[in-house]
MOPAC internal coordinates of N, CA, C and O (Angstrom, degrees):
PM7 1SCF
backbone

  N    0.0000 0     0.00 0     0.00 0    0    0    0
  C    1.4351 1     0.00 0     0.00 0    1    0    0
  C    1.5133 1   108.38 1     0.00 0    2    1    0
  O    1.2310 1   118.43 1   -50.63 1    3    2    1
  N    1.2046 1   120.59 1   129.37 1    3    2    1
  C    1.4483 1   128.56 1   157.46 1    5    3    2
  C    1.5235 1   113.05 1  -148.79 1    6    5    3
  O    1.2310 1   132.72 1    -3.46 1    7    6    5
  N    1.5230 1    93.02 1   176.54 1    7    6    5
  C    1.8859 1   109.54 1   168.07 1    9    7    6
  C    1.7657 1   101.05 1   -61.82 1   10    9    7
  O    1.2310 1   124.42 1   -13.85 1   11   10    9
  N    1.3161 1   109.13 1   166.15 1   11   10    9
  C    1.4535 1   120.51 1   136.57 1   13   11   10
  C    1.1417 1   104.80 1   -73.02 1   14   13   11
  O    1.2310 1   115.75 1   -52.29 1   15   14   13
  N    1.0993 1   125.67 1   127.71 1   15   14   13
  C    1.6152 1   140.15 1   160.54 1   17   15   14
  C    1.5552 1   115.87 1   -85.20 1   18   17   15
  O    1.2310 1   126.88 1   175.71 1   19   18   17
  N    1.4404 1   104.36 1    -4.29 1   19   18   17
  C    1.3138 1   103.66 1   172.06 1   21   19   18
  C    1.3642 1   117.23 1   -87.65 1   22   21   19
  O    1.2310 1   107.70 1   173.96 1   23   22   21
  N    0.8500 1   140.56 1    -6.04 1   23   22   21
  C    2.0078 1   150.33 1  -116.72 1   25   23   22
  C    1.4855 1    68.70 1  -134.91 1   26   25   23
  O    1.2310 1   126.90 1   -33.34 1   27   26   25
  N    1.6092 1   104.34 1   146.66 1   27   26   25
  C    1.5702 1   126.14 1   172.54 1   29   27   26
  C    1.4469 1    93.01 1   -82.95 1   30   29   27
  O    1.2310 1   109.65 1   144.28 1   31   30   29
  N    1.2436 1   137.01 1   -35.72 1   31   30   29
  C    1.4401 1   122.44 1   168.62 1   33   31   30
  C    1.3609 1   128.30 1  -144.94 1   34   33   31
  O    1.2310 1   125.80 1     2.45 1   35   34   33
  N    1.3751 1   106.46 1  -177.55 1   35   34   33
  C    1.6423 1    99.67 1  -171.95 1   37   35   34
  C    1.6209 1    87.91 1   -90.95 1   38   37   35
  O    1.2310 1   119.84 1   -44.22 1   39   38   37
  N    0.7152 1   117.90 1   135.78 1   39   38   37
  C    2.3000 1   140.95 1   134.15 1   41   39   38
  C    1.2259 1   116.54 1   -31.64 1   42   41   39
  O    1.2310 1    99.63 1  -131.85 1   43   42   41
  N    1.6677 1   154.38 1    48.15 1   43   42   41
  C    0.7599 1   111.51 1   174.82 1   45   43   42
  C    1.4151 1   138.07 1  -111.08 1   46   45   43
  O    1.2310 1   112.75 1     4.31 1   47   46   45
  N    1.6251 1   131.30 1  -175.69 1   47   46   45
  C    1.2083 1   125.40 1  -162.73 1   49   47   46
  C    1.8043 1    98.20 1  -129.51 1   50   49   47
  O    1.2310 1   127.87 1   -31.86 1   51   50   49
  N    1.4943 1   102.45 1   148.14 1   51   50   49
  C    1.3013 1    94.82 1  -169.38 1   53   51   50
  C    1.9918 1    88.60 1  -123.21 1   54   53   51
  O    1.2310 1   133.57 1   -54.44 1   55   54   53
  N    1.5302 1    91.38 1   125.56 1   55   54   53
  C    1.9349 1    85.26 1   172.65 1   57   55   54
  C    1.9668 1    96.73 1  -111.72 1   58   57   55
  O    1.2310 1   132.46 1   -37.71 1   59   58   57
  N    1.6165 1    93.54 1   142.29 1   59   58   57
  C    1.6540 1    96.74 1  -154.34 1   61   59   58
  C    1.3066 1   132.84 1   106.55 1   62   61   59
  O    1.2310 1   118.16 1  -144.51 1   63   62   61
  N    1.4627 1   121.11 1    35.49 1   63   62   61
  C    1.5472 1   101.97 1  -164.32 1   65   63   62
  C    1.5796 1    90.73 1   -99.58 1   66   65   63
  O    1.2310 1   128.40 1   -73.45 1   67   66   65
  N    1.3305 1   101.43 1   106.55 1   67   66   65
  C    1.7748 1   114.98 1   162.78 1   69   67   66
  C    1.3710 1   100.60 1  -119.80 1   70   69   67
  O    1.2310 1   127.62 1    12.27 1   71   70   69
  N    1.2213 1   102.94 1  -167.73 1   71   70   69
  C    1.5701 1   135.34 1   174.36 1   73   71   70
  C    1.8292 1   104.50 1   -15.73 1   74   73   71
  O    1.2310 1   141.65 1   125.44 1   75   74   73
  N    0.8955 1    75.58 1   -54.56 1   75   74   73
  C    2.1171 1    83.43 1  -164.96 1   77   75   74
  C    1.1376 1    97.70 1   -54.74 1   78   77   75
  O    1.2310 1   121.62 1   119.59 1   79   78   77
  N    1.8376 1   114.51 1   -60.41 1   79   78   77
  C    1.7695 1   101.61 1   179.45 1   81   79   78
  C    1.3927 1   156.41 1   -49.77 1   82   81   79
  O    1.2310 1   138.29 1   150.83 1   83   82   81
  N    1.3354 1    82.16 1   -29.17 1   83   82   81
  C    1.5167 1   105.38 1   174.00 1   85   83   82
  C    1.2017 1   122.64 1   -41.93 1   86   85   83
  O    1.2310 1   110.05 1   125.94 1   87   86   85
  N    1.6521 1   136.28 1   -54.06 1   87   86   85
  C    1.2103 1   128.68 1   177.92 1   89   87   86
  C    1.5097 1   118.49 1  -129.95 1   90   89   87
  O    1.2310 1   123.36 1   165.16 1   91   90   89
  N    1.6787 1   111.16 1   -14.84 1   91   90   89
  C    1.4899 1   116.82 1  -175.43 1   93   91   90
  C    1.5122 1    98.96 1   -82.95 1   94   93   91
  O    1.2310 1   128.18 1    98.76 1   95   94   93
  N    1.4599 1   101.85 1   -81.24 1   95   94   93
  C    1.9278 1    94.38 1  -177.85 1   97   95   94
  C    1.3526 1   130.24 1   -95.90 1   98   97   95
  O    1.2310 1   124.10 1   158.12 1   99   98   97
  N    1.3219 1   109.74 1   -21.88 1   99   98   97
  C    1.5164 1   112.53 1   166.39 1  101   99   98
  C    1.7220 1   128.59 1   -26.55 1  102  101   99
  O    1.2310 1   139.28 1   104.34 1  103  102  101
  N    1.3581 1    80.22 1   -75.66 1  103  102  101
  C    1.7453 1    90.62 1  -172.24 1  105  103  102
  C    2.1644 1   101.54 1   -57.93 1  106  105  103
  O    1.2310 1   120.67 1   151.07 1  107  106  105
  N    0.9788 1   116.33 1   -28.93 1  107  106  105
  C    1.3827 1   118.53 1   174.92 1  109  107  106
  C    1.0416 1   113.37 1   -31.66 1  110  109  107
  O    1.2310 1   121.33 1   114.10 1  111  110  109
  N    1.7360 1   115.06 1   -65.90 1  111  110  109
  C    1.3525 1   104.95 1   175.93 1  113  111  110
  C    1.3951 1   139.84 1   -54.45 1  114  113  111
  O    1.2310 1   122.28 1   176.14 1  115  114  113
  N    1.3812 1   113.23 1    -3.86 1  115  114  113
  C    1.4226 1   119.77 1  -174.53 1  117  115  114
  C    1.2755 1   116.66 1  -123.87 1  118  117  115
  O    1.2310 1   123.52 1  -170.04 1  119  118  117
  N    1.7700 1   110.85 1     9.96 1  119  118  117
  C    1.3795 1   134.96 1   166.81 1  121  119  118
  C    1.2821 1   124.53 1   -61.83 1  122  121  119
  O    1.2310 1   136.20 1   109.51 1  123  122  121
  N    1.7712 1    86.24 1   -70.49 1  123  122  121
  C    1.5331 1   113.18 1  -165.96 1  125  123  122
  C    1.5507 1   117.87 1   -75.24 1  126  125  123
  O    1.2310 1   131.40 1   -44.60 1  127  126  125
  N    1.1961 1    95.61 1   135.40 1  127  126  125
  C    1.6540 1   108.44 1   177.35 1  129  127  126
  C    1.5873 1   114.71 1   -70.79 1  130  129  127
  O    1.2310 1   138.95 1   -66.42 1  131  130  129
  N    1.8680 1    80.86 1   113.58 1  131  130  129
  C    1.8331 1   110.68 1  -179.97 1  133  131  130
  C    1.7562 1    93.33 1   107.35 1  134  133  131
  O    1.2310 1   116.89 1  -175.17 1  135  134  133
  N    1.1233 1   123.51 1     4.83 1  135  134  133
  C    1.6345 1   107.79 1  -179.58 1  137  135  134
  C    1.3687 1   101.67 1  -102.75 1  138  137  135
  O    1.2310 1   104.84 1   -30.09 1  139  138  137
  N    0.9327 1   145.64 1   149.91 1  139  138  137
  C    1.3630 1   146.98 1   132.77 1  141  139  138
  C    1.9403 1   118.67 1  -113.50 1  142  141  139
  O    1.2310 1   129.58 1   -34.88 1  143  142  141
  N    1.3255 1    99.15 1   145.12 1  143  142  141
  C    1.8104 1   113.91 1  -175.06 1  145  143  142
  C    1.4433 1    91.64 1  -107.80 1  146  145  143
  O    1.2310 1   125.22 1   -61.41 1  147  146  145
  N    1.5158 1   107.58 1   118.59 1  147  146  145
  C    1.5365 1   122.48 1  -174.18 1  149  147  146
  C    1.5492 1   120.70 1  -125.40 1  150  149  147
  O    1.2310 1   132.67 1   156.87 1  151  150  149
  N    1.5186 1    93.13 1   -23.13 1  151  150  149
  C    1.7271 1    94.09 1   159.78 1  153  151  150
  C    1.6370 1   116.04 1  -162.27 1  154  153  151
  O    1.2310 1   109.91 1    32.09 1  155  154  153
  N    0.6233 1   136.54 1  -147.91 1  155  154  153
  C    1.5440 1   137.57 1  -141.08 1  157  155  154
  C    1.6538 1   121.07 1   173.07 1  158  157  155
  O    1.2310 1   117.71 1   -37.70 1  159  158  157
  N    1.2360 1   121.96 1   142.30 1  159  158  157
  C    1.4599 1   112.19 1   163.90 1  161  159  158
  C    1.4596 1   112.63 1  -157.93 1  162  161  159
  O    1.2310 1   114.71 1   -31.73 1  163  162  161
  N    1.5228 1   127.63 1   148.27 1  163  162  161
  C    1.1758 1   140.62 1   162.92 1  165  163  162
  C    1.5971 1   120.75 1  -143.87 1  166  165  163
  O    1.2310 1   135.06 1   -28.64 1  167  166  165
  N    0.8523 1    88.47 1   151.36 1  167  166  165
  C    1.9658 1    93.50 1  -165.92 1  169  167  166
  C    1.1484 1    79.92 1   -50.82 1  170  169  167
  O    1.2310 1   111.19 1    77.61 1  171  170  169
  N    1.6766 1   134.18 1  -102.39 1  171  170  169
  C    0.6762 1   118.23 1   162.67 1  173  171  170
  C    1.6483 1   144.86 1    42.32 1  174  173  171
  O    1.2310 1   109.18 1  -129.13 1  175  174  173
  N    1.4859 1   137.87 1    50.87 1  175  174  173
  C    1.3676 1   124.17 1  -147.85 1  177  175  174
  C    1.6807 1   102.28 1   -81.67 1  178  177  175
  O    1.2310 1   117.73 1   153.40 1  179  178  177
  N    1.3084 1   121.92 1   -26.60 1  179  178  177
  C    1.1218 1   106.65 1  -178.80 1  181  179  178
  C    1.6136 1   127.43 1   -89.82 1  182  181  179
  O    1.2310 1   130.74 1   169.46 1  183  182  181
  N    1.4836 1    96.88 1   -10.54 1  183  182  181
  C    1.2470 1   110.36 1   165.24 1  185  183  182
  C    1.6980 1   123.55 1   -67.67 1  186  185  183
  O    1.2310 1   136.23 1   136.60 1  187  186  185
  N    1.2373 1    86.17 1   -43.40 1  187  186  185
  C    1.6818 1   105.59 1   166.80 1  189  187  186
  C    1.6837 1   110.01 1   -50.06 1  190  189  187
  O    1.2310 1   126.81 1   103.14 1  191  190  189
  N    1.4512 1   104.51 1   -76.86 1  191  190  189
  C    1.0944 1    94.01 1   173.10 1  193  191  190
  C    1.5285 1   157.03 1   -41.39 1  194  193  191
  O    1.2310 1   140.57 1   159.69 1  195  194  193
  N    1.4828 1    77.69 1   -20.31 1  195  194  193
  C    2.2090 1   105.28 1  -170.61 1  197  195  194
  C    1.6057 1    88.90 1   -83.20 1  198  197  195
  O    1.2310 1   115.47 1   139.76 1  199  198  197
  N    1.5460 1   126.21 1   -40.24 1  199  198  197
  C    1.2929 1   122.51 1   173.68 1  201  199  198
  C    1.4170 1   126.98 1   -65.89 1  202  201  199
  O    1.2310 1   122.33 1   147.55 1  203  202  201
  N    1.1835 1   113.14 1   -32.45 1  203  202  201
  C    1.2670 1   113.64 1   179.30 1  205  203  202
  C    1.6390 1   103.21 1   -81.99 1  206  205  203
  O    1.2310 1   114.51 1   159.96 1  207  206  205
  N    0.9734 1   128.00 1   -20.04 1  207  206  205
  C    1.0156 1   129.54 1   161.01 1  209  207  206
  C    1.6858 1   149.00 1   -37.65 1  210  209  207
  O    1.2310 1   141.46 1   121.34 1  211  210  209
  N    1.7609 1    75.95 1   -58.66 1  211  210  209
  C    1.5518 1   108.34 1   176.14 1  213  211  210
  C    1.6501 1   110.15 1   -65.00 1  214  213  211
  O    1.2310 1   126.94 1   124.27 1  215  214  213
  N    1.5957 1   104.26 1   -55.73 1  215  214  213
  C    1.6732 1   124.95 1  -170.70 1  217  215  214
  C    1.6472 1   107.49 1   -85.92 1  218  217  215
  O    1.2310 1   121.77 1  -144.43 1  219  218  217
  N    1.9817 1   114.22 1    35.57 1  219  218  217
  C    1.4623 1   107.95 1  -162.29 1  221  219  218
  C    1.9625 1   112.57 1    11.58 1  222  221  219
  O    1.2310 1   122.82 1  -112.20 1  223  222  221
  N    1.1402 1   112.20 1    67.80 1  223  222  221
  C    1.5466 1   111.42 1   137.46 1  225  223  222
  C    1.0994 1   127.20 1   -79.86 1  226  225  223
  O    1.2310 1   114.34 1   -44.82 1  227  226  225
  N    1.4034 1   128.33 1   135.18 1  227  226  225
  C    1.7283 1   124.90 1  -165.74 1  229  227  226
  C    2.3183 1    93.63 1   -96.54 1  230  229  227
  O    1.2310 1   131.22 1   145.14 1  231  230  229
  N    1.5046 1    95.95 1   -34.86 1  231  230  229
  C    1.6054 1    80.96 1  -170.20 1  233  231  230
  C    1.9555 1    87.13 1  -113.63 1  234  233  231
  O    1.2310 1   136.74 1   -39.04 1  235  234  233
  N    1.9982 1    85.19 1   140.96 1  235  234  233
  C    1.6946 1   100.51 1   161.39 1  237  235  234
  C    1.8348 1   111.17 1  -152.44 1  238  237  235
  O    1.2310 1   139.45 1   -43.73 1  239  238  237
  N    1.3850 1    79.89 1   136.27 1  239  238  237
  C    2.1573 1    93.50 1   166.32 1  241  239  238
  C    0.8111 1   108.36 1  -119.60 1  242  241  239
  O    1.2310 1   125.75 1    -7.87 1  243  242  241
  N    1.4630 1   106.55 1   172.13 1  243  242  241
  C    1.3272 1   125.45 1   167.47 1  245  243  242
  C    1.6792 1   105.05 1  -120.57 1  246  245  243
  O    1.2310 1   124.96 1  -146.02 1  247  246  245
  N    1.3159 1   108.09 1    33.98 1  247  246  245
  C    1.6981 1    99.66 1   169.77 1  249  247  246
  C    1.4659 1   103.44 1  -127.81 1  250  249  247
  O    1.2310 1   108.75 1   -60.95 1  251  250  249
  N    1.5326 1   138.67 1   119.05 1  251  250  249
  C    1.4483 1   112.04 1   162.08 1  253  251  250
  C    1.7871 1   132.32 1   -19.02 1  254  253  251
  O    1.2310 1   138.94 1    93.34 1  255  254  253
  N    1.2232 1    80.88 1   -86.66 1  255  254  253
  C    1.9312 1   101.58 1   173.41 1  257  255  254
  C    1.9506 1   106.91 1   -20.89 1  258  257  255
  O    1.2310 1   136.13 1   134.06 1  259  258  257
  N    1.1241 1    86.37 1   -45.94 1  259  258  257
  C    1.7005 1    90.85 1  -175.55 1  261  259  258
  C    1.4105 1   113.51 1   -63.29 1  262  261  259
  O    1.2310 1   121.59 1   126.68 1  263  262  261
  N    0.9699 1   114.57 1   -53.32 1  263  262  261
  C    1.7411 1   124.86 1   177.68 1  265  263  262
  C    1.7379 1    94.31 1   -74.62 1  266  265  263
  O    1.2310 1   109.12 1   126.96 1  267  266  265
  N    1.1008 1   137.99 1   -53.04 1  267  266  265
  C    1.2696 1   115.30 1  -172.65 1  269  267  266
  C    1.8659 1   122.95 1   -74.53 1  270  269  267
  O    1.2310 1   131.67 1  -173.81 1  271  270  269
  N    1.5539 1    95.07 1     6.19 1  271  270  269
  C    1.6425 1    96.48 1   148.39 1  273  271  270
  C    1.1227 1   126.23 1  -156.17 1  274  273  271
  O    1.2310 1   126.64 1  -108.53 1  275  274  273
  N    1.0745 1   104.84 1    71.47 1  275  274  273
  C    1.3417 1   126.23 1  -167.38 1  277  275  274
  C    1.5064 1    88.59 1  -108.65 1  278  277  275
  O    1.2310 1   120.06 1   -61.06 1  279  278  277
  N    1.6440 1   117.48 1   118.94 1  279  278  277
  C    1.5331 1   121.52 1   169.16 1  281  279  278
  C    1.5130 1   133.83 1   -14.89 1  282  281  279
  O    1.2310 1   130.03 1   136.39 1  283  282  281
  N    1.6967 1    98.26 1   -43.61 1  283  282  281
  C    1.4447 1    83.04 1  -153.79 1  285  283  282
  C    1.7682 1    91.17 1  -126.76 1  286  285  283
  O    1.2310 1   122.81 1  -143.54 1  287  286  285
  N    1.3793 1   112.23 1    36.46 1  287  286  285
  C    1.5635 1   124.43 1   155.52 1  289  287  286
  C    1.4625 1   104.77 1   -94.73 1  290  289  287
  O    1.2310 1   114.97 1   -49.52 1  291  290  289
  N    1.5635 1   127.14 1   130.48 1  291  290  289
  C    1.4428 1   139.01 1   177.38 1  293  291  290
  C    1.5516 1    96.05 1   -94.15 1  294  293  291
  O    1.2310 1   117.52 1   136.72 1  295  294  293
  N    1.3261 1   122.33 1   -43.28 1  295  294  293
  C    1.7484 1    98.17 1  -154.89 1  297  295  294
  C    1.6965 1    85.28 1  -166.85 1  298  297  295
  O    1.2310 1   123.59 1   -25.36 1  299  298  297
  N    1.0416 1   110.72 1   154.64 1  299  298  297
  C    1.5185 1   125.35 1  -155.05 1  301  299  298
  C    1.9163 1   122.94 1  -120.00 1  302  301  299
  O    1.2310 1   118.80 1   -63.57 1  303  302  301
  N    1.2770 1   119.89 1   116.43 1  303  302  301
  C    1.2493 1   119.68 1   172.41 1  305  303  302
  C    2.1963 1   135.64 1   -80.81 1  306  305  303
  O    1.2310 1   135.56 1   -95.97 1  307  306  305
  N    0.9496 1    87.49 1    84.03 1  307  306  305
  C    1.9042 1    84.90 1  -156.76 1  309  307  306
  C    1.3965 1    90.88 1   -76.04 1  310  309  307
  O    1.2310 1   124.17 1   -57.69 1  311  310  309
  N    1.6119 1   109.61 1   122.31 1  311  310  309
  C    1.4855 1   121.93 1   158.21 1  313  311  310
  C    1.2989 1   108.02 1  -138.69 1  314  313  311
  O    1.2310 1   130.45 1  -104.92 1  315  314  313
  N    1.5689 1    97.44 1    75.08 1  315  314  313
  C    1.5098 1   112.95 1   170.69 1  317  315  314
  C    1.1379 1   111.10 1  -109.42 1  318  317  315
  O    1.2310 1   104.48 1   -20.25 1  319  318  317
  N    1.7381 1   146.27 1   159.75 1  319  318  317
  C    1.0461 1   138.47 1   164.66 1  321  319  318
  C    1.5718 1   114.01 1   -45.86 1  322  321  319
  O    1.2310 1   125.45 1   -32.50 1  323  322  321
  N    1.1241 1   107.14 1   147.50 1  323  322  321
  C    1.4956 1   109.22 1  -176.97 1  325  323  322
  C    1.3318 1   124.34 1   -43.93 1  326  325  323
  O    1.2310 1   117.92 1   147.51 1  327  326  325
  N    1.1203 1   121.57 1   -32.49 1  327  326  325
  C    1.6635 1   125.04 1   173.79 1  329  327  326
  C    1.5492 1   120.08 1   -44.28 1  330  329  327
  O    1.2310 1   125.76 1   139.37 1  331  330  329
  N    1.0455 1   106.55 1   -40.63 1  331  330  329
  C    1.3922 1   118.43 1   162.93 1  333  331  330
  C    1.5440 1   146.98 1   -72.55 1  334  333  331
  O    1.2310 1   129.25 1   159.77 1  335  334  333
  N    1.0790 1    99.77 1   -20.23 1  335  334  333
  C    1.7152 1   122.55 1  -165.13 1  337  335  334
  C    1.3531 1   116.27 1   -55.04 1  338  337  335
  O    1.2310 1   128.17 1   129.18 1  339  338  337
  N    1.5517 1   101.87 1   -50.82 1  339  338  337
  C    1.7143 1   108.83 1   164.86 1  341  339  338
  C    1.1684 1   135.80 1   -66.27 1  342  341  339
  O    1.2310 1   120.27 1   176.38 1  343  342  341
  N    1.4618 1   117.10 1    -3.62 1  343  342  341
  C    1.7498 1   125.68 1  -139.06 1  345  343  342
  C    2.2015 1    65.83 1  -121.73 1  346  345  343
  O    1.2310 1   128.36 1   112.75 1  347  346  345
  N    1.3057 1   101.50 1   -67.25 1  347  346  345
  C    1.6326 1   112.25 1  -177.59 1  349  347  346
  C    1.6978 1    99.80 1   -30.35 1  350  349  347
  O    1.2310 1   129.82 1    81.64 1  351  350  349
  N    1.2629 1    98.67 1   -98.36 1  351  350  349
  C    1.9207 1   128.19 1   175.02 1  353  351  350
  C    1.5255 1    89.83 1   -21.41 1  354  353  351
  O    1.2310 1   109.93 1    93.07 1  355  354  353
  N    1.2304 1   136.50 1   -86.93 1  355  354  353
  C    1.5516 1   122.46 1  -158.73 1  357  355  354
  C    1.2195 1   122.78 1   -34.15 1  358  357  355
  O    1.2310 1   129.26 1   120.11 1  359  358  357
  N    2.0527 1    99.76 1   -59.89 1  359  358  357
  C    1.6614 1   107.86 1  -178.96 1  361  359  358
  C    1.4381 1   111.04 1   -52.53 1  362  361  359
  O    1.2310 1   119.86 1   142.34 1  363  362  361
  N    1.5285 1   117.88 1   -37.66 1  363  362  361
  C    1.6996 1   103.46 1   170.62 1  365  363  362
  C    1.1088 1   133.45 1   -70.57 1  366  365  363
  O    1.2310 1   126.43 1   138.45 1  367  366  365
  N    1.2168 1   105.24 1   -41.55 1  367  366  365
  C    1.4833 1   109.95 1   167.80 1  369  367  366
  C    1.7057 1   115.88 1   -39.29 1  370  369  367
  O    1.2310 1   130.72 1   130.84 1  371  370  369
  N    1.5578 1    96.92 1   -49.16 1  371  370  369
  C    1.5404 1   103.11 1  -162.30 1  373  371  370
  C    2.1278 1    97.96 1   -68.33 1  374  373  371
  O    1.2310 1   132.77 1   136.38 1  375  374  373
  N    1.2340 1    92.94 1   -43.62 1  375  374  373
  C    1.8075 1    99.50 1   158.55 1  377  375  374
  C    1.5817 1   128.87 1   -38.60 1  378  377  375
  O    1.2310 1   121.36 1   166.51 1  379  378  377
  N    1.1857 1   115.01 1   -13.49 1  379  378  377
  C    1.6176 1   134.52 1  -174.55 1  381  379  378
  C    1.4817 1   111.72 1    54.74 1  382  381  379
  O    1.2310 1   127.09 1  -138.76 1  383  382  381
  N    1.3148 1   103.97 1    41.24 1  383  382  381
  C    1.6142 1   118.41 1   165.23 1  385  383  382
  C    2.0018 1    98.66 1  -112.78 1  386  385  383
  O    1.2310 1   134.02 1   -17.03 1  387  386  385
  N    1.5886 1    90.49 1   162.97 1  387  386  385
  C    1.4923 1    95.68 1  -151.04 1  389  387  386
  C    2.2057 1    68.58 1  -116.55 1  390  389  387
  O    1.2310 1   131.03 1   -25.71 1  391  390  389
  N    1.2284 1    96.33 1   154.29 1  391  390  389
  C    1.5512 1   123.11 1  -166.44 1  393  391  390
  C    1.9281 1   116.91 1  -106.19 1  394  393  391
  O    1.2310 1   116.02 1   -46.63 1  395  394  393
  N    1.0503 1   125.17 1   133.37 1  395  394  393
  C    1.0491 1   113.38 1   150.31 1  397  395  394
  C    1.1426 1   120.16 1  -129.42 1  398  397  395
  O    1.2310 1   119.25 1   -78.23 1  399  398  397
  N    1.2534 1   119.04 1   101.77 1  399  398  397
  C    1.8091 1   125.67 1   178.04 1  401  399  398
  C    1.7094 1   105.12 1   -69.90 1  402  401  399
  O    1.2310 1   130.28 1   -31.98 1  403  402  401
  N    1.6978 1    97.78 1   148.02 1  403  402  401
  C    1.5175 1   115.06 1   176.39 1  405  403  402
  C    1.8640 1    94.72 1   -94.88 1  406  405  403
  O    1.2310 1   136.79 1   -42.21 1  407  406  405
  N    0.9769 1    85.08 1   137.79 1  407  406  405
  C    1.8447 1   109.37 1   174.76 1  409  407  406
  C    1.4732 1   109.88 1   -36.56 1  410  409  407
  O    1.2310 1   117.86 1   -27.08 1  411  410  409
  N    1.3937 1   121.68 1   152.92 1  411  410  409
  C    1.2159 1   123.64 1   -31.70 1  413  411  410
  C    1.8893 1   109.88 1   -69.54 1  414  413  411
  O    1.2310 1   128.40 1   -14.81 1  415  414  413
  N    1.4367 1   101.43 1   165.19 1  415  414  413
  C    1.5266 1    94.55 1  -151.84 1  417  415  414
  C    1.8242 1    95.69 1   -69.67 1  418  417  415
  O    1.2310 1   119.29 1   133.91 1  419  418  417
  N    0.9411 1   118.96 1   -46.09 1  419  418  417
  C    1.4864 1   108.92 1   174.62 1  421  419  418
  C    1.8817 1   118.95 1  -136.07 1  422  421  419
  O    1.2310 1   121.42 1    39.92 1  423  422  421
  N    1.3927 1   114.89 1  -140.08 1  423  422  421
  C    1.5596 1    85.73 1   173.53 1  425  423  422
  C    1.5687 1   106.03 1  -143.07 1  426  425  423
  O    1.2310 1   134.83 1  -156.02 1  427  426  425
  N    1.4771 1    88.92 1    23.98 1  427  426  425
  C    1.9190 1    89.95 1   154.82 1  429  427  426
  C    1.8821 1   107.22 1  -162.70 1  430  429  427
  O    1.2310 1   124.92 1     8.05 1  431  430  429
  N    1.1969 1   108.16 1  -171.95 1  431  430  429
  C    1.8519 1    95.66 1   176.18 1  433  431  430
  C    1.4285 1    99.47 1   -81.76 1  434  433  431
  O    1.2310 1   115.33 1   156.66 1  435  434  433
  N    1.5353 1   126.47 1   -23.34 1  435  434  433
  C    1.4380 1   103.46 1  -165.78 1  437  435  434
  C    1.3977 1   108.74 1   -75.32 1  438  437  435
  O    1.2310 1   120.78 1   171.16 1  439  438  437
  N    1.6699 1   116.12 1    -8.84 1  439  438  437
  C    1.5257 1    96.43 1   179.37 1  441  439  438
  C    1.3886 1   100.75 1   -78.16 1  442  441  439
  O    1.2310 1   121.31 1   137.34 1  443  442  441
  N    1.2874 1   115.10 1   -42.66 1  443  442  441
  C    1.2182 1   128.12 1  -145.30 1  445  443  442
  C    1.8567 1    88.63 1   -61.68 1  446  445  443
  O    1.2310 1   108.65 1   121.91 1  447  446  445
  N    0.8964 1   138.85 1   -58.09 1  447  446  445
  C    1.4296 1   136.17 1   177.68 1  449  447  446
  C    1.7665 1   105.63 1   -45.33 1  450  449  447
  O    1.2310 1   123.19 1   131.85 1  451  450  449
  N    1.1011 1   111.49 1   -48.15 1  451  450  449
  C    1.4428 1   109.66 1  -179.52 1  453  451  450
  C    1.6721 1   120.17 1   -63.00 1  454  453  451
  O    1.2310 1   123.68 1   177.08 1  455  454  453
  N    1.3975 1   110.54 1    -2.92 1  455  454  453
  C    1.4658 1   131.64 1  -149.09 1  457  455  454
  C    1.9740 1    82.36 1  -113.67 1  458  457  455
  O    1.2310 1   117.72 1   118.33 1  459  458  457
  N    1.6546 1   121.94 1   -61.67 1  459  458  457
  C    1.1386 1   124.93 1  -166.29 1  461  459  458
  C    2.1145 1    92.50 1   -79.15 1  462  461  459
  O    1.2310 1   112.90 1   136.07 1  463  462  461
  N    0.8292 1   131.02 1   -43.93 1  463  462  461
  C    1.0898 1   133.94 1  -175.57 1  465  463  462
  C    1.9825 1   100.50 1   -47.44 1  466  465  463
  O    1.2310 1   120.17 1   131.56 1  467  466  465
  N    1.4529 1   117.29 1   -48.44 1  467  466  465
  C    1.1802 1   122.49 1   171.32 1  469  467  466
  C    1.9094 1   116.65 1   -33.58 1  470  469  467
  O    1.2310 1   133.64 1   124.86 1  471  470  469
  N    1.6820 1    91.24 1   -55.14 1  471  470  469
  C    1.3155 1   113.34 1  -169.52 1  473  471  470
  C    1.6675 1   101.51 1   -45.49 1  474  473  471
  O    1.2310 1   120.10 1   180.00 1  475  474  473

């Protein structure tokens, strides 16, 4: 699994946009030079939407799975409560998108092995 290294930037998609995104890491992705924030998701559909809104995102769901294959997402931001992180991170991984989970990485070692085992 990797990026295109050819692509002027990475794609990415953030599943989770609550509280945290909003001003600490969210907007990051659509800061930094070579990143772009291309879609978004929260159960939530209208929440989703009001976010993608705010941070001009053009694509938003409210299903994980959907945003984590969605064409034109490269690699994936999970800021879901921890319960999720491994169940998230695997299916992408197994998607051949590369992951960045928000702390702590899961909520015991056995996920967390099931999480590097993905890799």
């Amino acid at each position: 699994m990797s990026i295109n290294r050819n692509k002027e930037s990475i794609n990415w998609g953030i599943i989770g946009v609550g509280n945290v995104t909003e001003v600490k890491s969210g907007p990051a992705f659509y800061k930094v030079e070579n990143s772009k924030l291309v879609a978004v998701m929260r159960r939530n559909a209208e929440k989703a939407a009001d976010y993608a809104r705010r941070h001009n995102v053009l694509k938003w769901y409210n299903n994980g799975s959907a945003l984590i294959n969605a064409p034109e997402v490269d690699a994936v931001y999970i800021a879901t409560p921890p319960d999720t992180h491994a169940s998230y991170a695997i299916e992408a991984l197994k998607a051949g998108k590369p992951v960045y989970v928000e702390k702590p990485m899961a909520r015991n070692y056995a996920e967390c092995l099931e999480m590097l085992k993905s890799c």
